[in-house]
Backbone as a chain_set.jsonl record, in Angstrom:
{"seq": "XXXXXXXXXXXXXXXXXXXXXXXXXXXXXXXXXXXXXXXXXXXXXXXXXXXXXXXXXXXXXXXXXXXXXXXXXXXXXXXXXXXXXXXXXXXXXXXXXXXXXXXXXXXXXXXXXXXXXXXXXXXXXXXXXXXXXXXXXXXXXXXXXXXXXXXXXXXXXXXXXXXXXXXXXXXXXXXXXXXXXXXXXXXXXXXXXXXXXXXXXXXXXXXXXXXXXXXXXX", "coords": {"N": [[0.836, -1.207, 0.0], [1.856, 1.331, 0.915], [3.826, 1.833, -0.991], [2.396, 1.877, -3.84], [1.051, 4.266, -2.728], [3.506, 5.826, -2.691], [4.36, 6.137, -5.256], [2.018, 7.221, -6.515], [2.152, 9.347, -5.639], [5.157, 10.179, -6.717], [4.6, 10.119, -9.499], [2.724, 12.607, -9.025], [4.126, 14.783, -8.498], [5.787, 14.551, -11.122], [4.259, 15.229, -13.065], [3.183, 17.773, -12.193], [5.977, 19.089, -12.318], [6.686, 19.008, -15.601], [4.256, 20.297, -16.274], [4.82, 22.851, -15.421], [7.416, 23.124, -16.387], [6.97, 23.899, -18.734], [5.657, 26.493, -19.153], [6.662, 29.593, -20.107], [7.899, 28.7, -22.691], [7.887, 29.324, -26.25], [5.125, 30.001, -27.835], [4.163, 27.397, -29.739], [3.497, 27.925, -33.339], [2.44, 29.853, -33.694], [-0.72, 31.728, -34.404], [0.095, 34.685, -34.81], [1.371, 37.386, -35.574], [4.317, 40.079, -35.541], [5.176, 43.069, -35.438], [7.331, 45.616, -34.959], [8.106, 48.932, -34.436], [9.958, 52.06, -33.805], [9.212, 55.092, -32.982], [9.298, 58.912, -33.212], [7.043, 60.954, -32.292], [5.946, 64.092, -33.978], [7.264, 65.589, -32.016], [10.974, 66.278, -30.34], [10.201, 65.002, -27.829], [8.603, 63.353, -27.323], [8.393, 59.589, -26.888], [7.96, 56.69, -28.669], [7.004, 52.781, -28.876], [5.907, 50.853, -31.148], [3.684, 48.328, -31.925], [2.883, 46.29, -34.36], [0.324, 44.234, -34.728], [-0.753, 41.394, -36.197], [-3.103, 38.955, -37.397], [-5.47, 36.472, -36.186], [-9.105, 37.632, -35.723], [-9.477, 38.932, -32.81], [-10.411, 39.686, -29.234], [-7.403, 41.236, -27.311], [-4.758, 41.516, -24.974], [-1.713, 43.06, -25.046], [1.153, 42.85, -23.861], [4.125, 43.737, -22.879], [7.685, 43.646, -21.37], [10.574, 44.394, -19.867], [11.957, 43.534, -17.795], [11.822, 44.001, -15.878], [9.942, 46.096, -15.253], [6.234, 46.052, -16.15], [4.234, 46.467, -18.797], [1.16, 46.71, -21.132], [-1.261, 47.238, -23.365], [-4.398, 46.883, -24.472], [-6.573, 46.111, -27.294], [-9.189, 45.573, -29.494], [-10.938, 43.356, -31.092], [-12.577, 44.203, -33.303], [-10.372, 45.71, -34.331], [-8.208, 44.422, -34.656], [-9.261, 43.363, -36.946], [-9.057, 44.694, -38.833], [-6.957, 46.028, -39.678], [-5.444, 47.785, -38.324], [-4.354, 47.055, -35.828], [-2.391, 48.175, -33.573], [-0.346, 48.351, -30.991], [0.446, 50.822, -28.695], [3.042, 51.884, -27.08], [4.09, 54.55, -24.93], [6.878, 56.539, -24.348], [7.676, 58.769, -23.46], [10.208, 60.966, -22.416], [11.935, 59.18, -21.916], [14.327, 56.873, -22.882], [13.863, 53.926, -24.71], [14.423, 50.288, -23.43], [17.136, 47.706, -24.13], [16.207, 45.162, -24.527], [13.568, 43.831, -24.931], [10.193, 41.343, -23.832], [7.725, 39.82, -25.584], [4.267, 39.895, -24.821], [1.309, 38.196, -26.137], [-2.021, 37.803, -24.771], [-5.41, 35.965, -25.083], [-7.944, 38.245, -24.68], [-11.007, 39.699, -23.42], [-14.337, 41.9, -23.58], [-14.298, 42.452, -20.839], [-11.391, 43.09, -20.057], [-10.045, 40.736, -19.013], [-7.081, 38.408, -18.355], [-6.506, 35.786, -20.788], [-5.923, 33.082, -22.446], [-2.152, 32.547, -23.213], [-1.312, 33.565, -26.734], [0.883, 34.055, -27.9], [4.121, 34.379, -28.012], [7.18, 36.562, -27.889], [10.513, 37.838, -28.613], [11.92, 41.229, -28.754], [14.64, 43.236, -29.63], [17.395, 45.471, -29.435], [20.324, 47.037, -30.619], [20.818, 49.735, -29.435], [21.177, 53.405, -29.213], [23.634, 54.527, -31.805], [26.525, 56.76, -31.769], [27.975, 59.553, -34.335], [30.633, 62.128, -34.712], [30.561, 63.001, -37.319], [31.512, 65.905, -38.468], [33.321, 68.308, -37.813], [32.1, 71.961, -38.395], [32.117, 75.099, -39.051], [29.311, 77.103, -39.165], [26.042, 78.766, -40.334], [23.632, 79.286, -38.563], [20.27, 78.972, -37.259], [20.214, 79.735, -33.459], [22.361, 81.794, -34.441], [25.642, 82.563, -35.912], [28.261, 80.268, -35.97], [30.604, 77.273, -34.871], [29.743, 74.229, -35.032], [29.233, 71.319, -34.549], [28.61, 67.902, -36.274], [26.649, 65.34, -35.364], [25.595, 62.19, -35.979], [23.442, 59.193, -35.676], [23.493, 56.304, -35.679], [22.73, 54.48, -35.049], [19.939, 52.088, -33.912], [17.903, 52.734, -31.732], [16.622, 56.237, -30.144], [18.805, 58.333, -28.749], [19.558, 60.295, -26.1], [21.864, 63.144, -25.978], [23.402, 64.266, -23.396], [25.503, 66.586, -22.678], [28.349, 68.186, -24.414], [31.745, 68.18, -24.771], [34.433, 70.558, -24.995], [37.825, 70.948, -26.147], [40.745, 73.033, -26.553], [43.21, 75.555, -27.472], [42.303, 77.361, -25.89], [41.626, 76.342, -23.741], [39.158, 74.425, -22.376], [35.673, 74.065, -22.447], [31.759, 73.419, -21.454], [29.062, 72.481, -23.264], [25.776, 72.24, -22.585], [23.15, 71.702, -23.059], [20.583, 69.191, -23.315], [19.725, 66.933, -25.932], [17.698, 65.076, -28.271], [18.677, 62.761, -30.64], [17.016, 60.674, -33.202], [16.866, 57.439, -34.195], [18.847, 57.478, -37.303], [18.837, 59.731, -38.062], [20.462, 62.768, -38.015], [22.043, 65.729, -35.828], [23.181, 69.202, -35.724], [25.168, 70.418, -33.335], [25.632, 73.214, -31.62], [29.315, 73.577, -30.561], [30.941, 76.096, -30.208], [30.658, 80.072, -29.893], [32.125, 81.58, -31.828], [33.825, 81.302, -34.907], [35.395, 79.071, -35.568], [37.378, 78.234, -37.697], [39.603, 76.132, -38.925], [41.055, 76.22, -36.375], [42.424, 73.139, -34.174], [40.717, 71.048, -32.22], [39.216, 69.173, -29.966], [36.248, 67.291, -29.412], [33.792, 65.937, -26.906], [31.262, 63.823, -26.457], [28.407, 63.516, -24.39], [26.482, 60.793, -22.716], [24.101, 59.898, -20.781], [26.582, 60.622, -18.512], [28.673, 59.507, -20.005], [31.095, 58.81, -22.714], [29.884, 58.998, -26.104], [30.604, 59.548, -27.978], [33.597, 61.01, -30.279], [35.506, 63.62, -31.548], [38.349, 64.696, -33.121], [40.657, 67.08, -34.489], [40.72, 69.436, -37.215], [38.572, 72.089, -37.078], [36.206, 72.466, -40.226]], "CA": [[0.0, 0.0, 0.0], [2.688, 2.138, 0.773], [4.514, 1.666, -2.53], [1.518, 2.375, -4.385], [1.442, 5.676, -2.657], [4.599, 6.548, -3.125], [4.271, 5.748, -6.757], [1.706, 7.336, -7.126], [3.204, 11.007, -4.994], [6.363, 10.528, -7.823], [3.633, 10.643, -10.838], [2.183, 13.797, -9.267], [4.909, 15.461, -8.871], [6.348, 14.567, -12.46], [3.156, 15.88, -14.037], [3.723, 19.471, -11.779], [7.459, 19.664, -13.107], [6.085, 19.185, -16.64], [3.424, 21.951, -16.754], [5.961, 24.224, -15.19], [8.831, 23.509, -17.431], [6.258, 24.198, -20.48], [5.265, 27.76, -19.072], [7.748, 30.323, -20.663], [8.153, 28.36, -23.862], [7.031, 29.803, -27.422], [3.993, 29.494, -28.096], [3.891, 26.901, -31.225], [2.699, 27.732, -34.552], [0.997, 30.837, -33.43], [-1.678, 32.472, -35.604], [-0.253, 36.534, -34.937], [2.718, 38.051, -35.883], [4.429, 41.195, -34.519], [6.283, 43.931, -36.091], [7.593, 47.072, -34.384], [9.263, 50.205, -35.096], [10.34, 53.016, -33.006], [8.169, 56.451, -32.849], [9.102, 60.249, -32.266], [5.949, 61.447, -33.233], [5.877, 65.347, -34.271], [8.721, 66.422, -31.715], [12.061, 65.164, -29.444], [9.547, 64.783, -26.238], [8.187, 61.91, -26.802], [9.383, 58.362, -27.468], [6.702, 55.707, -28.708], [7.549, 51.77, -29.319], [4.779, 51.077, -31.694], [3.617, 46.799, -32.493], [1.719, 46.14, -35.585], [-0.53, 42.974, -34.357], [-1.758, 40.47, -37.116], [-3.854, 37.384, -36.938], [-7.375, 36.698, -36.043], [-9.717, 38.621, -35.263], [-10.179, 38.758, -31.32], [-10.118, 40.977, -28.332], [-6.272, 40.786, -27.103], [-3.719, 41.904, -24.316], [-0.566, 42.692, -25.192], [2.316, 43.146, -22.507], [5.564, 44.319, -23.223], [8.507, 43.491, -20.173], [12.085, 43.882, -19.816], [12.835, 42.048, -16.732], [11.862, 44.703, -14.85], [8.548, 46.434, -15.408], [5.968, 45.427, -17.637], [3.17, 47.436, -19.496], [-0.36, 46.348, -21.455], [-2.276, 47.771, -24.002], [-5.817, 46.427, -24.682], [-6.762, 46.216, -28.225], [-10.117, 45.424, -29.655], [-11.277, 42.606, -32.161], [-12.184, 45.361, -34.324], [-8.828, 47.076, -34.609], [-6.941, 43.785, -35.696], [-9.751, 42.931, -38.21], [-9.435, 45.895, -39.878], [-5.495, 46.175, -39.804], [-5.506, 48.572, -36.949], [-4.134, 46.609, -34.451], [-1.469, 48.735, -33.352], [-0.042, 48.889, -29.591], [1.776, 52.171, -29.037], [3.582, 52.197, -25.838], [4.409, 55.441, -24.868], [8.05, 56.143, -22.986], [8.041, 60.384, -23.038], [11.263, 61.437, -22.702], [13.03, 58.103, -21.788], [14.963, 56.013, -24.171], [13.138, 52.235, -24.353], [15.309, 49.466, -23.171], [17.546, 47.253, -25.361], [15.659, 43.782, -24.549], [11.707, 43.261, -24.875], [9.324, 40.379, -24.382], [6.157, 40.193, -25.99], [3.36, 38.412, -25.16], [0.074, 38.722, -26.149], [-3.391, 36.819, -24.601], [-6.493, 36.754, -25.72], [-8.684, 38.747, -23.744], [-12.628, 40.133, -23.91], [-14.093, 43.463, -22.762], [-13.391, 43.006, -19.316], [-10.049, 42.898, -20.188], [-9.411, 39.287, -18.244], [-6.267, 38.084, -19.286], [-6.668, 35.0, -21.088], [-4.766, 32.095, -22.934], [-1.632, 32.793, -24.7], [-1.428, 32.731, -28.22], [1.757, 34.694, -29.117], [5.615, 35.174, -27.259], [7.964, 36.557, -28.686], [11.597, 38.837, -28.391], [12.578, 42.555, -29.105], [16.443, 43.22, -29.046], [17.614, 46.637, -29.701], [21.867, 47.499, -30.245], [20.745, 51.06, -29.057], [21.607, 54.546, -30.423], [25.455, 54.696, -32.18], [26.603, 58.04, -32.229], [29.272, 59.935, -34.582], [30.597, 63.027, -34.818], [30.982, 63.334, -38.709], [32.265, 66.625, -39.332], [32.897, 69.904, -37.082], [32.401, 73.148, -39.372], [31.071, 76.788, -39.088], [27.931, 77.152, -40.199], [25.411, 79.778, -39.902], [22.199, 78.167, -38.37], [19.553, 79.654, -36.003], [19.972, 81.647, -33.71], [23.858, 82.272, -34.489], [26.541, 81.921, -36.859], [29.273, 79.85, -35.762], [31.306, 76.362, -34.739], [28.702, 73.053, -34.764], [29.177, 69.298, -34.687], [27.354, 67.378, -36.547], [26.204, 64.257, -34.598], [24.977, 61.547, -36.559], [22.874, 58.171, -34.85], [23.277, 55.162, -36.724], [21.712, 53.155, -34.028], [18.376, 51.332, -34.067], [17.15, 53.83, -31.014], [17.182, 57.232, -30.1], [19.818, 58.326, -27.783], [19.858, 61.568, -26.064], [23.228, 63.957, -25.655], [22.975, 65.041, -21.976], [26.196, 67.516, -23.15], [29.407, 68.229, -24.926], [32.742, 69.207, -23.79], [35.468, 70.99, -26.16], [38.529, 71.205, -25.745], [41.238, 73.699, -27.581], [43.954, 76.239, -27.154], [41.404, 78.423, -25.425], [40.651, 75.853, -22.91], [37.719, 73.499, -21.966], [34.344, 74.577, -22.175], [31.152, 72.511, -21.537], [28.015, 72.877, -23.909], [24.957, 71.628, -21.536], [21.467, 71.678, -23.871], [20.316, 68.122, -23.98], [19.018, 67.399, -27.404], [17.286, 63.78, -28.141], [18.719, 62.238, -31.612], [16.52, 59.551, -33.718], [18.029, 56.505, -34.931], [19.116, 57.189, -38.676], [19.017, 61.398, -37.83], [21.675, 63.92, -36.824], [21.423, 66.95, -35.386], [24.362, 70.046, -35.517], [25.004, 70.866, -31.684], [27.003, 74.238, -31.35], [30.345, 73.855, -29.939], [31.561, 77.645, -30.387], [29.663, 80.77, -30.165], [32.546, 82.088, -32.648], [34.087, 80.932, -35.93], [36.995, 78.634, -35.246], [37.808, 77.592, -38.665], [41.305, 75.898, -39.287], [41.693, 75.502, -35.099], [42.46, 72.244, -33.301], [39.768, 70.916, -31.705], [38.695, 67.783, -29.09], [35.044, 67.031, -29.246], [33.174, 64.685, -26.589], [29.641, 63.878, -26.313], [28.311, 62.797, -22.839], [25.058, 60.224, -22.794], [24.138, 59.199, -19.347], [27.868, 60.706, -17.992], [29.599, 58.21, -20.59], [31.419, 59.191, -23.527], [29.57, 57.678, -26.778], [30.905, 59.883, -29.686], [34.465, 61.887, -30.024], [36.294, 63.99, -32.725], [39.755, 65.417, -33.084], [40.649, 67.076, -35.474], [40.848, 70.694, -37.219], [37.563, 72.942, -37.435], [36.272, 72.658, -41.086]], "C": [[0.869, 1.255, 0.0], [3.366, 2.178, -0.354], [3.681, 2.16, -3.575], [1.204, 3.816, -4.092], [1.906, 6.898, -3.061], [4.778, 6.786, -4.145], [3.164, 6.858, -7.302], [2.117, 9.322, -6.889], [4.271, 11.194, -6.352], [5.427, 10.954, -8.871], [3.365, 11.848, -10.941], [3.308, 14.637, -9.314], [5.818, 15.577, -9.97], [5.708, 15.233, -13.041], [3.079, 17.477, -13.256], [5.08, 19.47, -12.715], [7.485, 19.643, -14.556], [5.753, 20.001, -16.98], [4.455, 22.645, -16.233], [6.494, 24.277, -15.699], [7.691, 24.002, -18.666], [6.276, 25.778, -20.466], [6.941, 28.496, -19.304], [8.321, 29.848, -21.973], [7.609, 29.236, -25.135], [5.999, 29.262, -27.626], [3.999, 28.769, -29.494], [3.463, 27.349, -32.134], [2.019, 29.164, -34.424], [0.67, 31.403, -34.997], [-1.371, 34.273, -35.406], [1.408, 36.399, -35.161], [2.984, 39.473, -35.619], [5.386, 42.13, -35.045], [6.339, 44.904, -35.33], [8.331, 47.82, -34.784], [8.623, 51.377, -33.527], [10.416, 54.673, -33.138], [8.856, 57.884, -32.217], [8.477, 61.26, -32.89], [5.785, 62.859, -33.265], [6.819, 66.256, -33.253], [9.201, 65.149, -31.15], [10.907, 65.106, -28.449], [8.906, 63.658, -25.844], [8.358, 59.891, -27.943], [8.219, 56.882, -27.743], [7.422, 54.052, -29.542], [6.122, 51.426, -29.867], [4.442, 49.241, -32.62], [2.467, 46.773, -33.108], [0.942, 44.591, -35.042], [-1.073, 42.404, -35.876], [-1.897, 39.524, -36.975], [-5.46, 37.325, -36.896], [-7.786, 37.542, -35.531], [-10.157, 38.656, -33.5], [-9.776, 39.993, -30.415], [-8.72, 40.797, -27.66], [-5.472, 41.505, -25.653], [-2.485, 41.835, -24.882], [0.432, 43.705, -24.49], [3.823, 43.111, -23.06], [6.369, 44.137, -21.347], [10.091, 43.661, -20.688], [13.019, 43.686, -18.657], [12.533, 42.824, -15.385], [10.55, 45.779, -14.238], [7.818, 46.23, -16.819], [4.849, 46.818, -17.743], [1.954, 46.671, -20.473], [-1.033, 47.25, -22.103], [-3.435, 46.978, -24.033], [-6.114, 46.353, -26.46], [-8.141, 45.195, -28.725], [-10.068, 44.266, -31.098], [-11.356, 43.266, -33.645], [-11.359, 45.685, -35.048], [-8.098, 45.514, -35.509], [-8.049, 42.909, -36.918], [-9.247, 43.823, -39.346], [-8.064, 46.513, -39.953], [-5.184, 46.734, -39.411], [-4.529, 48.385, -35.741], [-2.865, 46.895, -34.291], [-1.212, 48.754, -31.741], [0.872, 49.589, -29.21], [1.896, 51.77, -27.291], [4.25, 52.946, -25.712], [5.681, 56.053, -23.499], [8.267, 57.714, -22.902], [9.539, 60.591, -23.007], [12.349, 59.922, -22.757], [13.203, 56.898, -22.904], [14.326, 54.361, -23.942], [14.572, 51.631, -23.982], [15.902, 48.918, -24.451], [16.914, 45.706, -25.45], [14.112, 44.189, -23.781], [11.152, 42.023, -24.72], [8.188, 40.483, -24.331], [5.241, 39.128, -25.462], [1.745, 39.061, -24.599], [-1.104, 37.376, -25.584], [-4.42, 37.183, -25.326], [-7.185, 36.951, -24.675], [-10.144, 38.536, -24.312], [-12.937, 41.84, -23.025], [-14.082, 43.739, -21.806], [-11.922, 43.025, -19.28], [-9.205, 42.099, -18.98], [-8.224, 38.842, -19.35], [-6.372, 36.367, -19.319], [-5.431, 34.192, -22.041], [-3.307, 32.653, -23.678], [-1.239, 32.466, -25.791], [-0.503, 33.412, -28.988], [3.219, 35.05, -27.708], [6.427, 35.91, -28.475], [9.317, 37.635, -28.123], [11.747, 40.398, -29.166], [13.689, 43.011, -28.79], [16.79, 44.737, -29.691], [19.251, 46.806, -29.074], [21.92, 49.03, -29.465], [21.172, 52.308, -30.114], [23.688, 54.551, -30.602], [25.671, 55.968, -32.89], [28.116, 58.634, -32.83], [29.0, 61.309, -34.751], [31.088, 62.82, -36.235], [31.906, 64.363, -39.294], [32.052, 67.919, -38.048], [33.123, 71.248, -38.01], [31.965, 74.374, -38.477], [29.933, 76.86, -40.428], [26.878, 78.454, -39.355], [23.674, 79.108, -39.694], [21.84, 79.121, -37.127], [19.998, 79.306, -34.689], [21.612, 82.328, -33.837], [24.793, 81.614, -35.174], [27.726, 81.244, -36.08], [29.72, 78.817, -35.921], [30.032, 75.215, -34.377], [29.227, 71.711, -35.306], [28.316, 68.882, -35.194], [27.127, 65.826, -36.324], [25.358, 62.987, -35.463], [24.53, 59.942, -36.018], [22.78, 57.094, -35.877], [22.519, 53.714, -36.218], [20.442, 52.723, -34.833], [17.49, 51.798, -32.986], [17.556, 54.864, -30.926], [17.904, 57.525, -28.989], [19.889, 59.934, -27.317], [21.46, 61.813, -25.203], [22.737, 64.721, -24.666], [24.464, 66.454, -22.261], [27.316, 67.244, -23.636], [30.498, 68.749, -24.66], [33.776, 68.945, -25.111], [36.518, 71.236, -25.706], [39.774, 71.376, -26.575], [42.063, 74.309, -26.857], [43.2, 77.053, -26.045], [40.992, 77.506, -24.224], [39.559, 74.738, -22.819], [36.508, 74.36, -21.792], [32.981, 73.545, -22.325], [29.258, 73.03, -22.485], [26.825, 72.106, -23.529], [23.46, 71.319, -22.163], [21.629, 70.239, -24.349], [19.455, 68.202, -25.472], [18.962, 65.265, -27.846], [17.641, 63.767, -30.129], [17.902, 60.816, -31.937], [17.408, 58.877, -34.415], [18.221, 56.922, -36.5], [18.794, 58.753, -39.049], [19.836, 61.957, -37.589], [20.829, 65.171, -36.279], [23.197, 67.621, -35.097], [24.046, 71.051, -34.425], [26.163, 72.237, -31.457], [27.859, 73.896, -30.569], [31.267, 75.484, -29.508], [30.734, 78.644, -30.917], [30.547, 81.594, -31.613], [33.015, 81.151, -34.212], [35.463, 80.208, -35.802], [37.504, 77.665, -36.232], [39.407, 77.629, -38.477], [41.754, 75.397, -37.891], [41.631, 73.836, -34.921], [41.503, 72.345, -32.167], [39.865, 69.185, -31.1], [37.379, 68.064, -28.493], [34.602, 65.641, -28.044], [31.883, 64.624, -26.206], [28.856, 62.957, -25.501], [26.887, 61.889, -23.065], [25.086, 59.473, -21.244], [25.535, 59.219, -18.772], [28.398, 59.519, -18.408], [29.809, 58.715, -21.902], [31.084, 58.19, -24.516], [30.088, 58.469, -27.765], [32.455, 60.716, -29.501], [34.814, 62.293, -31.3], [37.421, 65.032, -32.09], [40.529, 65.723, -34.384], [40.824, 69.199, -36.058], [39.056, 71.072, -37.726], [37.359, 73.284, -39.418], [35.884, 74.398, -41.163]], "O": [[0.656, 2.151, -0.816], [3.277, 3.379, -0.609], [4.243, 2.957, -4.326], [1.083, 4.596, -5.037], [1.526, 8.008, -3.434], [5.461, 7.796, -4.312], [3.351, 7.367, -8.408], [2.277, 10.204, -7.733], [4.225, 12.248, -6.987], [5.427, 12.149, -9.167], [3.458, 12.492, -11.987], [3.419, 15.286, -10.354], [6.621, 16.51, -9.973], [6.299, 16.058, -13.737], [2.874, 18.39, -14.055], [5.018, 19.916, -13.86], [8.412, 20.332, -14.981], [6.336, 20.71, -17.8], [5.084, 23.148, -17.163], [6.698, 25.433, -16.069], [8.228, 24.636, -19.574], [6.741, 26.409, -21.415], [8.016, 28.098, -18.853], [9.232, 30.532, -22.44], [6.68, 29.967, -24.79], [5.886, 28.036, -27.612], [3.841, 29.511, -30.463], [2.269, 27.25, -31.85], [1.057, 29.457, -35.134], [1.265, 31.498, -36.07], [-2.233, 35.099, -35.709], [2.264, 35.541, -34.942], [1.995, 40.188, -35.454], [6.559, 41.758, -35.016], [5.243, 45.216, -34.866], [9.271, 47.494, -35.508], [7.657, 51.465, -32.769], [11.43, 55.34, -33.343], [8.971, 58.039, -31.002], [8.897, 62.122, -33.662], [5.27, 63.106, -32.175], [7.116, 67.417, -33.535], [8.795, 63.988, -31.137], [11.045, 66.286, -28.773], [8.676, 63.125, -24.759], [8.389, 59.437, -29.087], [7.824, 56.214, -26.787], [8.154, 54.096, -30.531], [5.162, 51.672, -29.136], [4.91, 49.009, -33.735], [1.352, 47.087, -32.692], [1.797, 43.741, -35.293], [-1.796, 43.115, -36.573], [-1.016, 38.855, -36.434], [-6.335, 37.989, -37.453], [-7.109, 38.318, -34.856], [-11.3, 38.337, -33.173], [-9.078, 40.962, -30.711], [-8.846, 39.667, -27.189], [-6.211, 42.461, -25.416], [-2.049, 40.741, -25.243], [0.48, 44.934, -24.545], [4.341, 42.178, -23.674], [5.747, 44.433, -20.327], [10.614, 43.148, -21.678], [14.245, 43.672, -18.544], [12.83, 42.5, -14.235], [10.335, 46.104, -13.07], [8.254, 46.211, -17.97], [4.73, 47.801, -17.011], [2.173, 45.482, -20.243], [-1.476, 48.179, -21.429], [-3.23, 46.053, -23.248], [-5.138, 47.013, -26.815], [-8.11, 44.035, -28.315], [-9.231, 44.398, -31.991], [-10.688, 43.083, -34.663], [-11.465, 45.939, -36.248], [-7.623, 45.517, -36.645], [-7.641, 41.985, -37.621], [-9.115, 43.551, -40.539], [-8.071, 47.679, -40.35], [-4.023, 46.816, -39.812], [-4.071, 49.22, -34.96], [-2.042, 46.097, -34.739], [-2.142, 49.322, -31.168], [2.048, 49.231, -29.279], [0.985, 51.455, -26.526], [5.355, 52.686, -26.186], [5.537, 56.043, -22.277], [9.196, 57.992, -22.143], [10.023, 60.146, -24.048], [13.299, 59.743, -23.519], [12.366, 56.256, -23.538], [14.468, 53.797, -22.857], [15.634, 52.23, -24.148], [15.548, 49.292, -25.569], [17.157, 45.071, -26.477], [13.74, 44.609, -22.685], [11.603, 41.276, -25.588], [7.525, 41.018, -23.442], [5.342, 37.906, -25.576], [1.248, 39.718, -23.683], [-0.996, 36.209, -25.96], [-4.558, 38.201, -26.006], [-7.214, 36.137, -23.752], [-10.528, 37.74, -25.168], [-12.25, 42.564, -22.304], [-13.925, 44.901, -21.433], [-11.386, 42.953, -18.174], [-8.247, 42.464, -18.298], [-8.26, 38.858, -20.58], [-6.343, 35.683, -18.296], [-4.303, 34.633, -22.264], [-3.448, 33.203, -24.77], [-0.832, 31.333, -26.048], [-0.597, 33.562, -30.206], [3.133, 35.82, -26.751], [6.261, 35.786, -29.688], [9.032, 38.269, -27.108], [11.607, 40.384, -30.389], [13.867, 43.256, -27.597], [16.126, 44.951, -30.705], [19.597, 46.778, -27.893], [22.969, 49.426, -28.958], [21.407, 52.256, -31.322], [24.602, 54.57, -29.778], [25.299, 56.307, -34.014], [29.179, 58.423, -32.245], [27.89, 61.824, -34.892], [32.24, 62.387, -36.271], [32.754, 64.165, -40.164], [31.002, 68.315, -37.541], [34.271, 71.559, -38.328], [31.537, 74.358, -37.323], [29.787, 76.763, -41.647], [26.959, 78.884, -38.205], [22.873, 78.642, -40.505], [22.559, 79.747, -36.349], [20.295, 78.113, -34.765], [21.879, 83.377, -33.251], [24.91, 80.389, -35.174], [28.215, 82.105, -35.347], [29.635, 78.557, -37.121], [29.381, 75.451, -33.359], [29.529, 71.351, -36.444], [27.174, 69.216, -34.879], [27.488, 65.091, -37.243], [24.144, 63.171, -35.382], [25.57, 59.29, -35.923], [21.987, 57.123, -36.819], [22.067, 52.649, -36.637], [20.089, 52.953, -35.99], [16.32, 51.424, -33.069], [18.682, 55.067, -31.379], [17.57, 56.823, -28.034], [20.259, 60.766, -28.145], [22.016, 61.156, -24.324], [21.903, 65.617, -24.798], [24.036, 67.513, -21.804], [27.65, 66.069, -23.479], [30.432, 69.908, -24.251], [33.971, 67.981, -25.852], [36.438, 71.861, -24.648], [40.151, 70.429, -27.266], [42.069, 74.019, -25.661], [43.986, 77.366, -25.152], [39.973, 77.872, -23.639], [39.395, 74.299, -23.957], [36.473, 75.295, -20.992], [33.036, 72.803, -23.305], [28.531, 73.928, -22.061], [26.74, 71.091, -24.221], [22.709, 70.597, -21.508], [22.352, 69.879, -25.278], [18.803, 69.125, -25.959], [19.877, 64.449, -27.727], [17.04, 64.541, -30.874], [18.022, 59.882, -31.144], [18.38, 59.288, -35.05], [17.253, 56.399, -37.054], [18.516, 59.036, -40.215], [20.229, 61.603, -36.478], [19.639, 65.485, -36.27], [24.13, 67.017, -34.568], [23.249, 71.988, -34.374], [27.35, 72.095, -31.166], [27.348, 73.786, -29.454], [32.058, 75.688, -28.588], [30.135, 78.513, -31.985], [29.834, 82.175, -32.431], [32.254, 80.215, -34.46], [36.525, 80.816, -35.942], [37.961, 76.563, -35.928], [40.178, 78.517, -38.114], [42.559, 74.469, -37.813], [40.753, 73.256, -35.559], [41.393, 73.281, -31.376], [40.431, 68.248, -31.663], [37.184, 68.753, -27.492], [35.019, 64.503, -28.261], [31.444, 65.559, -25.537], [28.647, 61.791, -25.835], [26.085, 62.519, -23.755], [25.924, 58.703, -20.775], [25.974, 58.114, -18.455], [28.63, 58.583, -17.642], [28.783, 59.13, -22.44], [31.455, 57.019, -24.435], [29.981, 57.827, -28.81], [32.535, 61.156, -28.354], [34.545, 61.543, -32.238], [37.431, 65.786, -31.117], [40.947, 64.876, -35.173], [41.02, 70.069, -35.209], [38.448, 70.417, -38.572], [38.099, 74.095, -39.976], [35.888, 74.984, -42.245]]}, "num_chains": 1, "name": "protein.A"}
């Protein structure tokens, strides 16, 4: 009797360590697919990660995490009949992470979260920033010495400031300014004209040097 027990205690607990190892797997075969791209819709202020949903038609959840807080849009049967089914997640000034996971349920209009029927990954190298070229140029509101910063990343990256450094000294240029991936932007270094000088450019992101130039003032 005891043996039979015990036998049958090992079973249950094989069939727990089973379903648990399954949970966190891909979901097989799924019926949706997931595209995203990365939003800075009509100014720098705000930062939108934006997932195209396709598949059947149903009422859905979909949760975005990166290991550390998650987030949830809602999206309506409607919206992904009708090719709609968009979930903007909105990050305002702050730069998204570089690792996502997706995963959508299907819901209804109490928005109970229900089975899921879609995982998946979002990986992001971040923003890669160069300084291309330092000239004089005459650009609003003053003619002078500007960097021109160029993001080759796959996000946007903002320049918390720039520090120069020349015969004249060190000076630090402090106006954050949010670059999009596959954008520049020309950041004054010099309120004057310092064509032909020697120059050392560096460009601070989160107090960490991601871009430099050295070089003479075109």
């Amino acid at each position: 009797m005891e043996q039979i027990v015990l036998a049958t205690l090992v079973a249950m607990v094989c069939v727990l360590i089973t379903e648990r190892s399954t949970v966190g797997k891909a979901v097989p075969d799924s019926l949706y697919t997931v595209e995203h791209e990365v939003l800075m819709p009509g100014s720098h202020n705000c930062i939108v990660l934006e997932l195209t949903i396709n598949g059947p038609p149903d009422d859905l959840l979909v949760f975005i995490g990166d290991g550390g807080t998650e987030s949830k849009v809602f999206l309506t049967r409607e919206q992904i009949a009708s090719g709609k089914g968009k979930a903007r997640f909105n990050f305002g000034n702050d730069i998204p992470a570089r690792f996502y996971q997706v995963i959508i349920r299907k819901s209804d209009i109490t928005k109970i979260e229900g089975d899921v029927v879609y995982k998946g990954k979002i990986n992001f190298q971040g923003g890669l920033i160069e300084i291309v070229k330092v000239s004089v140029m005459k650009k609003w509101p003053m003619e002078g010495t500007y960097a021109r910063l160029c993001n080759s990343g796959d996000l946007p990256i903002t320049i918390d400031y720039v520090m120069t450094y020349s015969d004249e000294g060190e000076q630090q240029w402090s106006t954050p300014i949010t670059i999009d991936y596959g954008e520049y932007e020309d950041v004054i270094v010099s309120q004057r004209k310092e064509r032909g000088r020697d120059m050392r450019i560096y460009a601070y992101s989160n107090n960490k040097v991601v871009a430099k130039f050295e070089g003479k003032v075109e």
